[in-house]
C-alpha positions as CSV (number, residue, x, y, z in Angstrom):
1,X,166.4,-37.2,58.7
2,X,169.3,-34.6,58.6
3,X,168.7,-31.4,58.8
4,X,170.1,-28.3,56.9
5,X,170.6,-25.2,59.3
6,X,171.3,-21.6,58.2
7,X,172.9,-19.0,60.0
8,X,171.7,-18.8,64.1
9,X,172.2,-16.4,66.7
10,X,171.0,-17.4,70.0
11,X,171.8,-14.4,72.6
12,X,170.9,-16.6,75.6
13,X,169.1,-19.4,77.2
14,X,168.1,-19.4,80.3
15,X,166.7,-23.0,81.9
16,X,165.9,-24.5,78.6
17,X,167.0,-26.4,75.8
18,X,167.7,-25.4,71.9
19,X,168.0,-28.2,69.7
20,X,168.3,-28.1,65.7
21,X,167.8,-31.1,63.9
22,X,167.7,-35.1,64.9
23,X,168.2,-35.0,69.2
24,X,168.8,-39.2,70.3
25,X,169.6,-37.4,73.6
26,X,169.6,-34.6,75.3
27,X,170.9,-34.1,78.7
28,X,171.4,-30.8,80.0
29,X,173.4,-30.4,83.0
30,X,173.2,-27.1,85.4
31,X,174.6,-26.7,89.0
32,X,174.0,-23.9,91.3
33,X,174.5,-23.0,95.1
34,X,172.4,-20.9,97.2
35,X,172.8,-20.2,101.2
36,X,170.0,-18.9,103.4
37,X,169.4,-18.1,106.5
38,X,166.5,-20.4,108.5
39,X,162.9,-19.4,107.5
40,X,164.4,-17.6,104.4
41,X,162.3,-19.7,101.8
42,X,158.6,-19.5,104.1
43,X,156.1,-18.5,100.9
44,X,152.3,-17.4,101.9
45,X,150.2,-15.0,103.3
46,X,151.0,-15.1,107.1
47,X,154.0,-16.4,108.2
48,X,155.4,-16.3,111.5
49,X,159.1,-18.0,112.2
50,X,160.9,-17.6,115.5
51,X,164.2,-18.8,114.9
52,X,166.0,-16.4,117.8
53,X,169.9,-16.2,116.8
54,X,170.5,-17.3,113.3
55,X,173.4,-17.7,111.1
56,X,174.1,-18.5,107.7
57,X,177.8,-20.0,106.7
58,X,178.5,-18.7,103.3
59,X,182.4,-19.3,103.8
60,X,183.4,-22.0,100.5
61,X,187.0,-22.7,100.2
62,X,186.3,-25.5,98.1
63,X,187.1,-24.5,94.6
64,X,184.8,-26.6,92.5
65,X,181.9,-28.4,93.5
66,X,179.7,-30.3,91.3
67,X,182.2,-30.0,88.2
68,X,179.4,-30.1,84.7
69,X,182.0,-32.6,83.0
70,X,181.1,-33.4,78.7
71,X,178.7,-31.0,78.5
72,X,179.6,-29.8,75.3
């Protein structure tokens, strides 16, 4: 059933959805990078990592890469 939407201002969304009306699909699409060093992620109450020398490679000279193609 259509549906008949008045004036909406959506500031922002973060990690979700906003649909108005009749959805068939939805697909949302997201891409994101993150670089860490080893033992960076270790969650709970007594953690103990020996990693001795430890580096990260942050250096990118790819310009795009996942590309978020039709996700209009």
């Amino acid at each position: 059933m259509p549906a008949l939407i008045g004036p909406v201002q959506i500031v922002s969304v973060g990690g979700g959805v906003v649909t108005f009306g009749d959805t068939f699909y939805v697909s949302p699409k997201s891409g994101s990078k993150t670089a860490a060093g080893s033992g960076s992620f270790n969650t709970g109450n007594f953690i103990n990592t020996n990693t001795g020398i430890s580096g990260t490679n942050t250096l990118d000279p790819d310009i795009n890469d996942q590309n978020n193609v039709a996700n209009a």
